[in-house]
C-alpha positions in Angstrom: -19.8 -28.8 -0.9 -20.9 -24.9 -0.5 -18.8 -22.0 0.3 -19.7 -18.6 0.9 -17.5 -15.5 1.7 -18.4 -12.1 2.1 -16.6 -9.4 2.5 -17.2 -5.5 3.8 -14.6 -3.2 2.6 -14.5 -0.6 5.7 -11.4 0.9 7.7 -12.7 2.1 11.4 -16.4 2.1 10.1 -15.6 4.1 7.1 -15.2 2.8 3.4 -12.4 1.5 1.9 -11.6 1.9 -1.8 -9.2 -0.5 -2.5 -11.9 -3.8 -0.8 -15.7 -2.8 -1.8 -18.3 -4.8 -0.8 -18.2 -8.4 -2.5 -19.9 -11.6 -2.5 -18.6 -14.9 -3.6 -20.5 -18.3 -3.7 -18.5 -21.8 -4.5 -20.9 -24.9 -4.9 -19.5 -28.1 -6.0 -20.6 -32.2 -5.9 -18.1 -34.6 -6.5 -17.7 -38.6 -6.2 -14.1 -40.9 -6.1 -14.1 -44.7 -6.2 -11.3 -47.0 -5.6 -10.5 -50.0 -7.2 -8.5 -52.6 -5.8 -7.3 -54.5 -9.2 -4.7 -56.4 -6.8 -3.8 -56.6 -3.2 -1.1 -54.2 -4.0 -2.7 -52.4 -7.1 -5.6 -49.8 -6.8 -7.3 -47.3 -9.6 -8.6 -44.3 -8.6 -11.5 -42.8 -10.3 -13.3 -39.6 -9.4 -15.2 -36.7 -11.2 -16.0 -32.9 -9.6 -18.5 -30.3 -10.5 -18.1 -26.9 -9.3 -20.0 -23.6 -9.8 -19.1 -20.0 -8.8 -20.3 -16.4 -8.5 -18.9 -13.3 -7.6 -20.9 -10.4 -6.5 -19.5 -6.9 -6.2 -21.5 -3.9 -4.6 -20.0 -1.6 -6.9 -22.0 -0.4 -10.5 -18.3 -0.1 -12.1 -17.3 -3.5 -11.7 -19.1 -6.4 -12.9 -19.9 -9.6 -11.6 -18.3 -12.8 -12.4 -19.8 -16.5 -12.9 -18.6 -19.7 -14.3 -18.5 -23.7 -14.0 -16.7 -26.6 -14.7 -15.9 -30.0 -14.5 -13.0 -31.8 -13.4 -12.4 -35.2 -13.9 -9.4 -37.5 -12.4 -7.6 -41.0 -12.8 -5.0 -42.2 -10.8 -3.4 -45.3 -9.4 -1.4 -46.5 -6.4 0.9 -49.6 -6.0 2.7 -50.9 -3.2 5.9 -53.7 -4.4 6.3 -54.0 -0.5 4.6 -52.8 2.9 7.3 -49.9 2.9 6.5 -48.6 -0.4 3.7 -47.0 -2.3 4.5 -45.7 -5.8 1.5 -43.2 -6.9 0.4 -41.2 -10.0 -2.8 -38.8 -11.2 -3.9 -37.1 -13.9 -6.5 -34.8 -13.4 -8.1 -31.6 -15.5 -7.9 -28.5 -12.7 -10.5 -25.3 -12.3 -9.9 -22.3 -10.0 -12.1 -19.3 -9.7 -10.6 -16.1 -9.2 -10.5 -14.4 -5.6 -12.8 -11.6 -4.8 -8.8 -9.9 -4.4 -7.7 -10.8 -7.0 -11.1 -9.4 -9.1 -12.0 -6.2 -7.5 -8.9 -5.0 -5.4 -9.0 -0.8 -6.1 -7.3 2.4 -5.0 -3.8 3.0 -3.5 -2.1 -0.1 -2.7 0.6 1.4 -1.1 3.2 4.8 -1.2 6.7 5.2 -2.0 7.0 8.4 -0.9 7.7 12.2 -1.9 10.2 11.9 -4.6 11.3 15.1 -6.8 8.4 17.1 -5.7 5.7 14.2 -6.2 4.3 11.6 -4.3 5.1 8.2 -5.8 2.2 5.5 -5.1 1.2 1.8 -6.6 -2.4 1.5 -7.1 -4.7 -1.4 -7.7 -6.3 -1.8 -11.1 -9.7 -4.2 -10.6 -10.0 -7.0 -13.5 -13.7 -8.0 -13.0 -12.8 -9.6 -16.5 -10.8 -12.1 -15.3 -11.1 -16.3 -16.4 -10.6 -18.9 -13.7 -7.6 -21.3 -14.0 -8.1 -24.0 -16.1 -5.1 -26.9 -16.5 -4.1 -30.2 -17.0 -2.1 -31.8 -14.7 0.1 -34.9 -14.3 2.1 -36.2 -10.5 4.1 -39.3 -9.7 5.7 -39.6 -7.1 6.9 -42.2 -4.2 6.6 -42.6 -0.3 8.4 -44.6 2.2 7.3 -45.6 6.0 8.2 -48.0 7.9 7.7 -47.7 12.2 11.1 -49.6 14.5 12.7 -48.0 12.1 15.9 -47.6 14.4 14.6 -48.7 17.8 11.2 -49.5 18.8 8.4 -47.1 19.2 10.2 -45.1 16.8 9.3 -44.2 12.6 10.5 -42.8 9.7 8.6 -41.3 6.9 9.8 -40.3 3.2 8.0 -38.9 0.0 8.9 -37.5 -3.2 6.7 -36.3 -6.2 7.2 -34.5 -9.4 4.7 -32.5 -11.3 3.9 -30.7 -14.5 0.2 -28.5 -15.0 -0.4 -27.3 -18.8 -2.8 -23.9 -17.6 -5.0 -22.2 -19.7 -5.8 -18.7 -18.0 -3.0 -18.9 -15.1 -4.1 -15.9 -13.1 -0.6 -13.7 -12.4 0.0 -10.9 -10.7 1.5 -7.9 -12.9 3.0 -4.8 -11.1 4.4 -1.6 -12.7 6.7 0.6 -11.2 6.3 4.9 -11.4 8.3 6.6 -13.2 11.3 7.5 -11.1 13.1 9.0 -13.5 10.6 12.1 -14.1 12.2 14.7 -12.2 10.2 17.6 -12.9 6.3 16.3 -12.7 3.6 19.1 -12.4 3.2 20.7 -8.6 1.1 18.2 -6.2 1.4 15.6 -8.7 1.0 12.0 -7.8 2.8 9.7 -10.6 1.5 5.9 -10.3 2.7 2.5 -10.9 0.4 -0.3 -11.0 -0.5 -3.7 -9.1 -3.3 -6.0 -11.3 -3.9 -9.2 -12.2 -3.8 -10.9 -16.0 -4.9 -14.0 -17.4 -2.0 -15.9 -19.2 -1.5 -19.1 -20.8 1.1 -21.0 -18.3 3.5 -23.8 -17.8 4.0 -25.0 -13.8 6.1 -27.8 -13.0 8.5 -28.9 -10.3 9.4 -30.8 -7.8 8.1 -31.9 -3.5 10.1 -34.0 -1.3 9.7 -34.3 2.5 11.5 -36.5 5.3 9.8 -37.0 8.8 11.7 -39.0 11.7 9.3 -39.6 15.0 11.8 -40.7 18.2 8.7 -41.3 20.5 10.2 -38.2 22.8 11.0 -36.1 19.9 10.4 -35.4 16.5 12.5 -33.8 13.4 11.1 -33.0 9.5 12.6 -31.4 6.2 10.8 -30.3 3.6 11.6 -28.9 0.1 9.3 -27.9 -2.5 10.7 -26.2 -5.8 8.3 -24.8 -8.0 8.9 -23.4 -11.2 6.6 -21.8 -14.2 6.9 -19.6 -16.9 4.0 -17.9 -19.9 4.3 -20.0 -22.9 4.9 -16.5 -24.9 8.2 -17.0 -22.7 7.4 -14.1 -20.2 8.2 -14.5 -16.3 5.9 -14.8 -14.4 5.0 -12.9 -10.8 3.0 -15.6 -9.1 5.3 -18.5 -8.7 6.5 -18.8 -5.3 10.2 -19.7 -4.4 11.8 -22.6 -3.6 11.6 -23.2 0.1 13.2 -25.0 2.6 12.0 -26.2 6.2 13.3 -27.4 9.1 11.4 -28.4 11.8 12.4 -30.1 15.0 
């Protein structure tokens, strides 16, 4: 597998601080076998290699670089045709984003307040690790077709996780300081958007339900994630629990 992703930081032609000119290469090889122990009973085996760079056209930042490898065991069993019960462990790797490396500049403006203008700007982190965790999943899924009249079927799945990260990659962002009332004339006072690297805890929770008429269809689906640092801090990158209707 090979990815490449470039990226010109202009606005109408011009440049644009906050996205310069970056570069990033992926380039990974990988293998998965399955074993069938039983008719019902398969291993899964598989190993990944993957190595990155990211270029930036900018003397101030540096460039970033790094490999891994990522091995996984898992199994699957099926007590009935309906059924499949499933588990994997796996060890994880994700590079940091060109974004998330070398964003720069204002990121966005609150405004005149007291005399000053109030902005957030990026702060680049060409120093930043990639991800690197150990995960676990189990989890169960249901399907069966006639489920309530023929032609129809009805689908069901559920799965719990936990991921031990070293290096989580979390966004950190800093308010100004409001409360200064009487900065110097044509001041601008600045809060801060950056990313850190922080020793992490993710877990939670996926369940989805899918019923197929033939003439219509109808879905839910529910994930809940949930993470915090090990030093105890929140976090800012954990999205919220979400849930989806569609018909």
């Amino acid at each position: 597998e090979a990815f490449r992703d470039e990226q010109k930081g202009t606005r109408s032609g011009a440049p644009r601080v906050q996205f310069p000119d970056a570069e990033a290469t992926t380039l990974g090889v990988f293998a998965e076998a399955t074993f069938g122990v039983t008719d019902r009973l398969d291993l899964i085996a598989g190993v990944r290699y993957a190595q990155y760079d990211r270029d930036v056209d900018d003397p101030s930042l540096a460039d970033a670089d790094d490999d891994f490898f990522s091995p996984r065991i898992g199994f699957s069993f099926r007590p009935n045709d309906d059924w499949q019960i499933f588990g994997n462990m796996a060890r994880a790797f994700r590079a940091p984003t060109k974004t998330e490396l070398y964003n720069d500049g204002v990121h966005f403006s609150y405004g005149i307040i007291a005399g000053a203008e109030r902005t957030n700007n990026f702060v680049p982190n060409p120093d930043l690790q990639p991800e690197e965790s150990t995960q676990g999943e189990s989890g169960a899924r249901f399907e069966r077709a006639n489920m309530f009249r023929p032609g129809d079927s009805l689908r069901m799945s559920a799965n719990a996780y936990y991921a031990d990260v070293k290096n989580f990659i979390d966004s950190v962002v800093s308010e100004p300081d409001f409360a200064l009332v009487r900065p110097p004339v044509n001041a601008t006072v600045v809060g801060t958007a950056t990313q850190r690297n922080i020793d992490a805890e993710l877990y939670g929770f996926e369940a989805e339900l899918d019923y197929d008429a033939g003439n219509w269809f109808g879905g839910l689906a529910l994930p809940l994630p949930e993470g915090e640092a090990k030093n105890g801090e929140p976090l800012g990158s954990i999205p919220q629990a979400r849930l989806t209707a569609t018909l």
